[in-house]
Structure formats: C-alpha cells, structure tokens
DRENLOKOL-696249 format. One record per residue (C-alpha): residue number from 1; x, y, z; residue in three letters. Coordinates in steps of 0.1 Angstrom, whole numbers, plus 2048, in hexadecimal, padded with zeros to 3 digits. Layout:
+-----+-----+-----+-----+-----+
:   n :  px :  py :  pz : res :
+-----+-----+-----+-----+-----+
: NUM :   X :   Y :   Z : ala :
...
+-----+-----+-----+-----+-----+
***
This chain:
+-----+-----+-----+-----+-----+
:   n :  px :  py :  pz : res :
+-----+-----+-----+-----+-----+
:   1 : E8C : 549 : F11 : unk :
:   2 : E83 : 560 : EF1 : unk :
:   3 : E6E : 558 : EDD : unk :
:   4 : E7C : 56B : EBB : unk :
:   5 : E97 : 556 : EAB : unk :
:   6 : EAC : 567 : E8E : unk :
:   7 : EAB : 552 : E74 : unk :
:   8 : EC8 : 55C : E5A : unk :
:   9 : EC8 : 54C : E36 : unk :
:  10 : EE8 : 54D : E25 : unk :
:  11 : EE4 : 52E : E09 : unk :
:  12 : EE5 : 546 : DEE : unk :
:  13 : F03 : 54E : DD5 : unk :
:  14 : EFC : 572 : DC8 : unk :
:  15 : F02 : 56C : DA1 : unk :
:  16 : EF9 : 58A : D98 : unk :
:  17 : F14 : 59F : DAA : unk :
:  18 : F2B : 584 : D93 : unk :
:  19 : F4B : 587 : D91 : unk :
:  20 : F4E : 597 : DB2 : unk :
:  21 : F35 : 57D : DC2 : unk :
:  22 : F3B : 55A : DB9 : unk :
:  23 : F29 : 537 : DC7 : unk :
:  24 : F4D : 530 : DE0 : unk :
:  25 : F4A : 555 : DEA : unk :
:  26 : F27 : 563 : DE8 : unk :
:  27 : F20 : 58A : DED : unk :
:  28 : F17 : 585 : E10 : unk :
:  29 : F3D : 57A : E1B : unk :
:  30 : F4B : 596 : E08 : unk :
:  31 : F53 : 5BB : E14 : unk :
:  32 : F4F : 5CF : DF3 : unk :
:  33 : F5B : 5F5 : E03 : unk :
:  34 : F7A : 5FD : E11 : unk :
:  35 : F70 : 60A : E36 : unk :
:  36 : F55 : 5ED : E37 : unk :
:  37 : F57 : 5DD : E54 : unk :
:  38 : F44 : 5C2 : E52 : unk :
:  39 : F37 : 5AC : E39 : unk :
:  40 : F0F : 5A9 : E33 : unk :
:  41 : F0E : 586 : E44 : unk :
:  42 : F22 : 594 : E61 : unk :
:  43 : F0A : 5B4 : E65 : unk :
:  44 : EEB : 59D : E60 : unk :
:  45 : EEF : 589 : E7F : unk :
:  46 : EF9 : 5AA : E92 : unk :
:  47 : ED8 : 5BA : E89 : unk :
:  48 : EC1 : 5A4 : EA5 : unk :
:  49 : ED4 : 5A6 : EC4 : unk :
:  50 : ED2 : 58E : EE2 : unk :
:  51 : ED4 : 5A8 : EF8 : unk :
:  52 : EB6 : 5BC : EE7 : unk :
:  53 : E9D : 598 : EED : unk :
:  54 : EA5 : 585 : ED4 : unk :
:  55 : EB2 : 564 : ED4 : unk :
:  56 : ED8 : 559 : EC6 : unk :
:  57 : ED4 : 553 : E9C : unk :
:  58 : ECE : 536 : E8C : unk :
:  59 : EE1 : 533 : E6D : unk :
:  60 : ED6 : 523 : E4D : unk :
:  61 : EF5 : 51D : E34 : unk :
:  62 : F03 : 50B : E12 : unk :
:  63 : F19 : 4EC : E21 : unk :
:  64 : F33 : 501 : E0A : unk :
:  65 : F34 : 520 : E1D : unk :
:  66 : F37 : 50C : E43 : unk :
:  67 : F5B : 51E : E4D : unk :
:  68 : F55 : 540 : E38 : unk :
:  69 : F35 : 53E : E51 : unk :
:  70 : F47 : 533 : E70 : unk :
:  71 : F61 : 552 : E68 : unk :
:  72 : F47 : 56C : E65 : unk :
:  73 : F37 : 55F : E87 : unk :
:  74 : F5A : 561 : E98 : unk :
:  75 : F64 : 582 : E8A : unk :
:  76 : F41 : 591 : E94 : unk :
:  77 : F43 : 580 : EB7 : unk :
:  78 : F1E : 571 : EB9 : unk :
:  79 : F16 : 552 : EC9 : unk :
:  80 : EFA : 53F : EB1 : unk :
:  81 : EDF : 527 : EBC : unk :
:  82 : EE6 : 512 : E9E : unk :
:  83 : EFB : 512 : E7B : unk :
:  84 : EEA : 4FA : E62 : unk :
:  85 : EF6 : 4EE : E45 : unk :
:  86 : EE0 : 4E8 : E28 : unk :
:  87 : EF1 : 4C9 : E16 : unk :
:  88 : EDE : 4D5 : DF4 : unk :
:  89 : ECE : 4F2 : DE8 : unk :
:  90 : EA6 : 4F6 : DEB : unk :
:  91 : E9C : 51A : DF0 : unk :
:  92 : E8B : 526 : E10 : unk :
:  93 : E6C : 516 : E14 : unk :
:  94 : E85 : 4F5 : E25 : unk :
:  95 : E9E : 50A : E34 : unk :
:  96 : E81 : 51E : E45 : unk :
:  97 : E6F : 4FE : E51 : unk :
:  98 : E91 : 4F2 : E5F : unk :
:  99 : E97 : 511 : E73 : unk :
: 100 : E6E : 510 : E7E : unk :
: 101 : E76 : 4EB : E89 : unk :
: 102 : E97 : 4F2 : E9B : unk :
: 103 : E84 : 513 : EAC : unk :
: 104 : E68 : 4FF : EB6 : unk :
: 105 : E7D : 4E4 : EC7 : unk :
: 106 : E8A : 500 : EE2 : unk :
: 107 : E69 : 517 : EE2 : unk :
: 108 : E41 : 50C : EE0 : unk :
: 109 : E3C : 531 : ED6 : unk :
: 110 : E5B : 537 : EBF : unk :
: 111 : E59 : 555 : EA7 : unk :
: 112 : E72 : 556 : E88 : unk :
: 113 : E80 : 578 : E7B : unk :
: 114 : E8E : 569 : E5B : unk :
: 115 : EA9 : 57D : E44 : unk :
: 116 : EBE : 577 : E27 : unk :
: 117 : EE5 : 57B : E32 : unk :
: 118 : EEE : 595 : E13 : unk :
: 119 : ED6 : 5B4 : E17 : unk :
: 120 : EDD : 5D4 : E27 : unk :
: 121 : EC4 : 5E7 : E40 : unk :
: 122 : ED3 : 606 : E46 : unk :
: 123 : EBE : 60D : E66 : unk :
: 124 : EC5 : 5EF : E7E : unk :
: 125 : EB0 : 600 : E9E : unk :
: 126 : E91 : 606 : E8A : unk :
: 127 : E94 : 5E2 : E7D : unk :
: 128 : E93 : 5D5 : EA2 : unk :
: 129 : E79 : 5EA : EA5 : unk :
: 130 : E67 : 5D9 : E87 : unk :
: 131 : E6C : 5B2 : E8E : unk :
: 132 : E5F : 5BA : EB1 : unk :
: 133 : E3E : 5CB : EA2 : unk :
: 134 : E3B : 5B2 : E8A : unk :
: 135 : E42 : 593 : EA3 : unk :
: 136 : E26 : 59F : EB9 : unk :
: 137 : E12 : 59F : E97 : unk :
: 138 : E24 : 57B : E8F : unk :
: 139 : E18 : 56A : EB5 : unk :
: 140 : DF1 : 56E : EAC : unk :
: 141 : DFA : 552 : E90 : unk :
: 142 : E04 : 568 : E73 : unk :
: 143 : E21 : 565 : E58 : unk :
: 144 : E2B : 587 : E56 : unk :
: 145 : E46 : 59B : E3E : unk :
: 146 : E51 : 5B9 : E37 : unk :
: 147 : E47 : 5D3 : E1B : unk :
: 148 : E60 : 5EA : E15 : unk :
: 149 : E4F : 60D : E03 : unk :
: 150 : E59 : 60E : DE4 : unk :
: 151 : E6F : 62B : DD6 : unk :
: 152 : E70 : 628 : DB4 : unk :
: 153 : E61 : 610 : D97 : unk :
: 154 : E76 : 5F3 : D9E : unk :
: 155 : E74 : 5D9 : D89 : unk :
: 156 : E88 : 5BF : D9D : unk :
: 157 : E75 : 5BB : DBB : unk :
: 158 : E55 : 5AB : DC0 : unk :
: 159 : E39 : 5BC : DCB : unk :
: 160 : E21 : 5B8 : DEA : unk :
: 161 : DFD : 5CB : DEA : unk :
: 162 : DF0 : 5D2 : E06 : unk :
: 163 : DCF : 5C7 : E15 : unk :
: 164 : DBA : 5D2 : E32 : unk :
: 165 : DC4 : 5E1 : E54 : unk :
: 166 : DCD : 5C2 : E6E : unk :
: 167 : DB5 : 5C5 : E89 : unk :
: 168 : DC7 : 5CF : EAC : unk :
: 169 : DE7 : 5DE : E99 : unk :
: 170 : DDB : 604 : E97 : unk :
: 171 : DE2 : 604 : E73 : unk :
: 172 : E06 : 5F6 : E77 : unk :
: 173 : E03 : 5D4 : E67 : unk :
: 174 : DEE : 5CC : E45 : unk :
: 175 : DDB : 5A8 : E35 : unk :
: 176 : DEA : 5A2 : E15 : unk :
: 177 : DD8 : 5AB : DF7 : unk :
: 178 : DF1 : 598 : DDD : unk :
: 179 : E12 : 592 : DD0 : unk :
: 180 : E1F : 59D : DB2 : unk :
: 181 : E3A : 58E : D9F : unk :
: 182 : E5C : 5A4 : D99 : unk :
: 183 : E49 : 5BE : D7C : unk :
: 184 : E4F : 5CE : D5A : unk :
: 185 : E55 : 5F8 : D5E : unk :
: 186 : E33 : 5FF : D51 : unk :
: 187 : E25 : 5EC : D6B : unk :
: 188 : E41 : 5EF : D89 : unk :
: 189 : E30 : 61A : D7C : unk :
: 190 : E10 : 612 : D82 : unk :
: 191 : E14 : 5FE : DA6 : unk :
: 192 : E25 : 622 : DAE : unk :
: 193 : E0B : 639 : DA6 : unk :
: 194 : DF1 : 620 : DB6 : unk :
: 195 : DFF : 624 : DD6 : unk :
: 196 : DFE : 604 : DEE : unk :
: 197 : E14 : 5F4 : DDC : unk :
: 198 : E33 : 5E4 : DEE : unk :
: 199 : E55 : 5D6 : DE6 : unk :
: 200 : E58 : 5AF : DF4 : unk :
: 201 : E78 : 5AC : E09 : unk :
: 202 : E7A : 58C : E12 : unk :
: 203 : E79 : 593 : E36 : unk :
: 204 : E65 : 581 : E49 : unk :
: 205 : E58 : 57D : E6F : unk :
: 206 : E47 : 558 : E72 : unk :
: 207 : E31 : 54B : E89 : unk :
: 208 : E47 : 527 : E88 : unk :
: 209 : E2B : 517 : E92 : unk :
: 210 : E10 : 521 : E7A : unk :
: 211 : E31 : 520 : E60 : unk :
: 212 : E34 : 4FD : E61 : unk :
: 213 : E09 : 4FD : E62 : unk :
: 214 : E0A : 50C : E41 : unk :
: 215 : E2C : 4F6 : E30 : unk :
: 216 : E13 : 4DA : E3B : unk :
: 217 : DF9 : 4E5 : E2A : unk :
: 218 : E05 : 4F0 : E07 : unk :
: 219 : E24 : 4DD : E08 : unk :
: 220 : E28 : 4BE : E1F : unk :
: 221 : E43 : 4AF : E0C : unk :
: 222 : E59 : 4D0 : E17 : unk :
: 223 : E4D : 4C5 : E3D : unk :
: 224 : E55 : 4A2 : E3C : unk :
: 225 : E79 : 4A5 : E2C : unk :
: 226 : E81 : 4C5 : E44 : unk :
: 227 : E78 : 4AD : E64 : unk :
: 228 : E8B : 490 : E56 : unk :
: 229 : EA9 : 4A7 : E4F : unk :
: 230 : EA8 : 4B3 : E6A : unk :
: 231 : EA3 : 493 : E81 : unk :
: 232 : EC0 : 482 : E70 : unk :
: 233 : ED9 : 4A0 : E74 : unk :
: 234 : EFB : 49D : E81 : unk :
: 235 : F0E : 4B9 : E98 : unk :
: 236 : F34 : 4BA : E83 : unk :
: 237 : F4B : 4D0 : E96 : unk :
: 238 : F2E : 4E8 : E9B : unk :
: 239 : F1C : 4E8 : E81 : unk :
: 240 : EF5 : 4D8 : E7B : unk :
: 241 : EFC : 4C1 : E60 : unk :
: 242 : ED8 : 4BA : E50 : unk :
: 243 : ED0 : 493 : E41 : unk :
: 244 : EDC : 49A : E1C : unk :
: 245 : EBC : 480 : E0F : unk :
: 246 : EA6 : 48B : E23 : unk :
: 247 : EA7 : 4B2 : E19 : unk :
: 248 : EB0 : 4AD : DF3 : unk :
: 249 : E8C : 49C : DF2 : unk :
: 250 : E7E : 4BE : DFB : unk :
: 251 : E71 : 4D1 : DE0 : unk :
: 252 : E86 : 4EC : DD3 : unk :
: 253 : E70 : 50D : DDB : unk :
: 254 : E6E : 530 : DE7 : unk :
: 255 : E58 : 535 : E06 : unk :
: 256 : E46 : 553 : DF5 : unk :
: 257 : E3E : 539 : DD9 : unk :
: 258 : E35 : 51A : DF6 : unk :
: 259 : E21 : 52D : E0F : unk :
: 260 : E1D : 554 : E0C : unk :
: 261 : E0E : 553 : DEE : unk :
: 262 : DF5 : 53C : DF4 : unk :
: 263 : DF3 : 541 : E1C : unk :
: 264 : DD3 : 554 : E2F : unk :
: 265 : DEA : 55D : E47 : unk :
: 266 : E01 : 575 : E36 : unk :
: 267 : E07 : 596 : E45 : unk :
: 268 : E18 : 5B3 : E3F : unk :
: 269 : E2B : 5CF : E56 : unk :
: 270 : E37 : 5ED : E3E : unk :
: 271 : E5A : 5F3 : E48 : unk :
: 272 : E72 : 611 : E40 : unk :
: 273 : E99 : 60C : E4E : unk :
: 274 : EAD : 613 : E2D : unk :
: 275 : EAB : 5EF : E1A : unk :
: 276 : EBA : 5E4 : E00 : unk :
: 277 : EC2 : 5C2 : DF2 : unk :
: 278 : EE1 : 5C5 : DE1 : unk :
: 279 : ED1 : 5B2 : DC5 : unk :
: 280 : EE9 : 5BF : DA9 : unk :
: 281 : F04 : 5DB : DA6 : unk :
: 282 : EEE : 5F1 : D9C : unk :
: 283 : EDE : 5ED : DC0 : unk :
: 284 : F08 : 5F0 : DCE : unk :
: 285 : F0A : 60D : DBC : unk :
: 286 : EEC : 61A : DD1 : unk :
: 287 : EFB : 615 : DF2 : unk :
: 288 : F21 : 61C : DEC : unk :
: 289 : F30 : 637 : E01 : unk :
+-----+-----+-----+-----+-----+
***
C-alpha cells in the first residue's frame, strides 16, 4: 500500500475574491477563465496521482460544499479514500489530525502531503517530484513544508527563515530558523535583501505519526476531539460525516499557530513549481492568460 496520502483541505470560503467567491460557492469550485478547464479543487486532487505512488485523496470539506465536492470528484474522475465533512469550522490543526487519524488506521507508516483545494502550481511534475523528496525527509519523523523563494516584497504571505542544512539531504532540505508573521514593506525589503528568507505556503508533508505526537503535546484538546469525531462518524451516501460535539469542542486554530511554530521537528524543502495562492485579484490578475 503507499504510504503518501493526499490530504486536500477545502473548508475555506475565499472572501477576499468577494463577490466572485462567496461562502455557498468558494473560489475553489469556480472556473474564473474562459478555456479553464478545470476548477482549482478539481486540478488539486489531479496533482498526486495514484498511478505515480500515491494513495487515492482524502478530502477534508464544509458539510456545505458535500455535492459541489462530490461533482468536482465525478467530473475529474478520481476515486477518493475518504470525503469528510467537517460539521463546523475549526481551521487545520483538527482537520489535519483527522486526516493523520484516518491515514494511520490503513498505514503504520502513513505520510500526509497536505494542500489547500484553491492554489495553483503551475508545474504539477516537479511538484511530484517535491512531495517525494520531502516524504523521504517526512519518514525520519519530521513535519516538513514548503518554502517557496520569494520574488518580490510581499507583504501577504508569511515568512519561513531558514535554518541549518538537514543532515543526509545533500543540502536539499533545511531546520527552521523561525516564522515570521505576514510583514510590513519595509520589512517584507529587508527579508529580500537578507536572503534566506522564504514565503510559507501552507504545504505540508507530515510524518502522521509524529503529527499527532506533536497535536498531543501542545494541544491535546485538538487530539481528543479529532479521535472522538472521528470515532463517532457516520458514512451518509458517501460521505464521512464527523460527530458534530465532538469536533466543535476542538479549538479553532491554524496548524502553523498549534504545532509548527512551536514544533522541533519542523522542516523545510525549498520548492520552485510556479505557485501562487490566489489569495486576492491582484494574485488572479497574476496568473490570467
């Protein structure tokens, strides 16, 4: 069985392309060019492919989106491990752990290549390329994501800096120095002209395993309502419906703000493939034919 599971988040509701992108039809359902065939969701879980080693998707989405999901999935013609519906809202430190859980359950050795539903990569073959680098990285117990080299003086990202050279990686995979929180211009400049600075994607290849170590750790109430949720789940016409109770008493947080942050066992793997998050239409303007 393989041991890389795509894990594909698509809770979110993209306010910020508003009106275009609304909380009943978020930005990754929607086609925005004519001649785009198909949406962001739809190209997302076509990125890993079952017939390149890695596992069928598992699907993390808003209870609200179930059948825009399920159309996406037919239209695209991929066969997913699971589609779970998140009853609430609680960022991705839960819907992580659920996906680590549910990984675990059908592989002791289970590695996680989690990624939002809504950005574009541009370069789908070097990105295989990447998740297999960085799962290799990911299976000597590391939480690793990507740095993407930054181009200009952003100001909406966050940053990553990076640390020393990983041992055994020829130079291909970096400790984390710190995070930095999204910056002003003056200092988004001065991260430029430093050099080593990194934009956070929010792409990430997880030892599930030491994942769940860590959610333990720093936040065991995220743990205990991810199990329960997930122990309490009923199948609906296909769907993984989670225990509404048990996952509203989760906490409400990012997993940069749960784990990386705090975590010894962040890494990074700089990664180049034409990314972009699609973050405002500013950044639609960017990738418009």
């Amino acid at each position: 069985m393989n041991a890389i599971f795509p894990v594909i988040l698509s809770g979110g509701s993209g306010t910020r392309l508003w009106p275009l992108s609304r909380a009943m039809y978020p930005k990754q359902f929607i086609r925005f060019f004519s001649g785009q065939d198909t949406t962001f969701l739809g190209a997302a879980m076509a990125r890993l492919k079952t017939d390149a080693g890695f596992a069928p998707p598992i699907l993390l989405c808003n209870n609200d989106h179930r059948f825009l999901v399920r159309e996406e999935i037919e239209r695209a013609g991929i066969k997913p491990r699971a589609i779970i519906l998140e009853p609430v809202g609680r960022n991705t430190a839960p819907a992580i752990a659920v996906a680590a859980l549910a990984a675990l359950r059908e592989n002791p050795g289970a590695i996680l290549a989690v990624m939002p539903s809504d950005h574009v990569v541009k370069d789908d073959v070097k990105f295989m390329e990447g998740v297999k680098r960085a799962a290799k990285v990911a299976a000597t117990g590391k939480l690793v994501l990507f740095g993407i080299k930054p181009t200009e003086a952003h100001t909406g990202y966050g940053y990553i800096k990076q640390g020393a050279p990983l041992e055994g990686f020829n130079g291909g995979a970096f400790k984390v120095e710190s995070f930095a929180e999204k910056p002003d211009k003056e200092k988004a400049e001065s991260y430029l002209a430093a050099g080593g600075y990194y934009w956070n994607s929010g792409i990430f290849v997880l030892n599930a395993r030491t994942y769940l170590e860590e959610v333990a750790r720093l936040e065991p109430a995220i743990l205990e309502a991810a199990r329960s949720a997930l122990a309490k789940a009923t199948d609906d016409l296909g769907f993984l419906r989670l225990d509404k109770t048990s996952f509203a008493a989760s906490p409400n947080i990012s997993i940069d703000y749960a784990v990386m942050e705090k975590t010894i066992t962040a890494a990074m793997l700089p990664l180049d493939v034409g990314w972009n998050d699609v973050g405002s239409w500013s950044s639609l303007w960017d990738i418009a034919p």
